[in-house]
ZAMARGU-4260 file (C-alpha; in steps of 0.2 Angstrom, whole numbers, plus 5000, padded with zeros to 4 digits):
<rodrens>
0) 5073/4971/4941 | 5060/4984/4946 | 5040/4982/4944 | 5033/4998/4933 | 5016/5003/4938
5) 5006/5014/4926 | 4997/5028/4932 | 4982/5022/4936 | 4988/5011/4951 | 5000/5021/4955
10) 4985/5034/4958 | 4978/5020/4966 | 4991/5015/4979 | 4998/5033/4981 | 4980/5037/4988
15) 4979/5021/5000 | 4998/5023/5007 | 4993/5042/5012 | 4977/5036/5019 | 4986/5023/5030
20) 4997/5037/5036 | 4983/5044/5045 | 4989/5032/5057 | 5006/5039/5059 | 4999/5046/5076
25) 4998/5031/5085 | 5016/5027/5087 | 5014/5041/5101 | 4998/5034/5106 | 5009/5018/5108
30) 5024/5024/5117 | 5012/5038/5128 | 5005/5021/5136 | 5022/5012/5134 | 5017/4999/5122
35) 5036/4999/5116 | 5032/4985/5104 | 5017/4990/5098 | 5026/5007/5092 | 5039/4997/5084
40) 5027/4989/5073 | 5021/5004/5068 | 5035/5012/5063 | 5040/4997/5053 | 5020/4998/5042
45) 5025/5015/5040 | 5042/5017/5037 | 5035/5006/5025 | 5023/5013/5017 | 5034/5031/5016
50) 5046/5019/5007 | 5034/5014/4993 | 5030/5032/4994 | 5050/5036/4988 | 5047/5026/4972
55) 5026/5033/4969 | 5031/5051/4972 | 5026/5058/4988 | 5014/5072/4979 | 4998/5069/4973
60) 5000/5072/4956 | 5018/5068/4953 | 5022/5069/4936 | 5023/5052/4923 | 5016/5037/4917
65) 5026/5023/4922 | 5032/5023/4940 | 5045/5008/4945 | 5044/5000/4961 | 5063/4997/4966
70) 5058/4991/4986 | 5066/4974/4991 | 5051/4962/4985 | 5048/4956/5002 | 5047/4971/5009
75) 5032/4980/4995 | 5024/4962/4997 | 5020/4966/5018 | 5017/4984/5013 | 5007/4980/5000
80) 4995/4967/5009 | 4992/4978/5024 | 4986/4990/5013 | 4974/4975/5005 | 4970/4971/5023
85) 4965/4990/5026 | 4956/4993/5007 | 4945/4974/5012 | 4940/4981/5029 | 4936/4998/5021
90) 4923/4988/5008 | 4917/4978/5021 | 4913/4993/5034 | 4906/5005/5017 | 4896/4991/5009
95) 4878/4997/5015 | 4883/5015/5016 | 4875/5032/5006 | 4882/5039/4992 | 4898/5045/5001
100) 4900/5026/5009 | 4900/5019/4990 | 4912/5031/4984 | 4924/5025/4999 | 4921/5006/4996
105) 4924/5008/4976 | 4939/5017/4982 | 4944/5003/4994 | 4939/4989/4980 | 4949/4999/4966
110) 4963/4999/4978 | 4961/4980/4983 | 4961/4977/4963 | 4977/4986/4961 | 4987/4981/4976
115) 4981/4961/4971 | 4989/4966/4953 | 5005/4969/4959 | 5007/4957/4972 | 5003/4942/4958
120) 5016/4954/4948 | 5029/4950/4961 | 5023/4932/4964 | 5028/4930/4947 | 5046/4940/4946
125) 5050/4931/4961 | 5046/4913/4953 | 5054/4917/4939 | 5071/4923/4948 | 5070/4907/4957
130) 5068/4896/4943 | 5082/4905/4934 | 5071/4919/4923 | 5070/4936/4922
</rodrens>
């Protein structure tokens, strides 16, 4: 059984898996200095992050209001608390910015709203699959 977002996280996460993409260059980074390991771990948080992407919709403004989630649970639960851990450090790093600064960190604490919704969403589904439910 699939999780269903509606828009609004889905908005949400689409715009925090993106900006973690930024990233994506650091897996040359990694390899230019031989750090074999270190690029490996990268291409796993973004491979899966471009997964979730799969079931948001890669564009923007992807059409619908329900998007489901169809990842392997424990799989969207690592992608989704790296990007908690990102959103966090984003609130903590914008808290005493200027008006640009607390447009990121609401950003950043609407995406840590939505990411905690999901994971205790999937908490939840896997609790019930384990005690015989859903």
């Amino acid at each position: 059984m699939s999780i269903t977002l509606r828009r609004a996280h889905r908005d949400v996460l689409h715009a925090a898996v993106v900006a973690d993409l930024s990233g994506v260059g650091d897996i040359y980074a990694a390899l230019s200095q031989g750090d074999v390991e270190e690029a490996r771990k990268l291409r796993q948080r973004f491979g899966l992050g471009m997964r979730l992407l799969d079931d948001l919709g890669w564009g923007e403004d992807d059409p619908g209001e329900e998007f489901a989630i169809t990842m392997e649970p424990a799989a969207l639960a690592t992608a989704l608390r790296h990007l908690n851990a990102v959103a966090a450090d984003g609130v903590r790093i914008h808290v005493d910015g200027d008006r640009s600064e607390q447009e990121a960190t609401k950003e950043c604490a609407d995406a840590c709203e939505a990411i905690g919704d999901v994971l205790a969403r999937l908490a939840e589904r896997e609790d019930g699959e384990r005690s015989g439910g859903w």
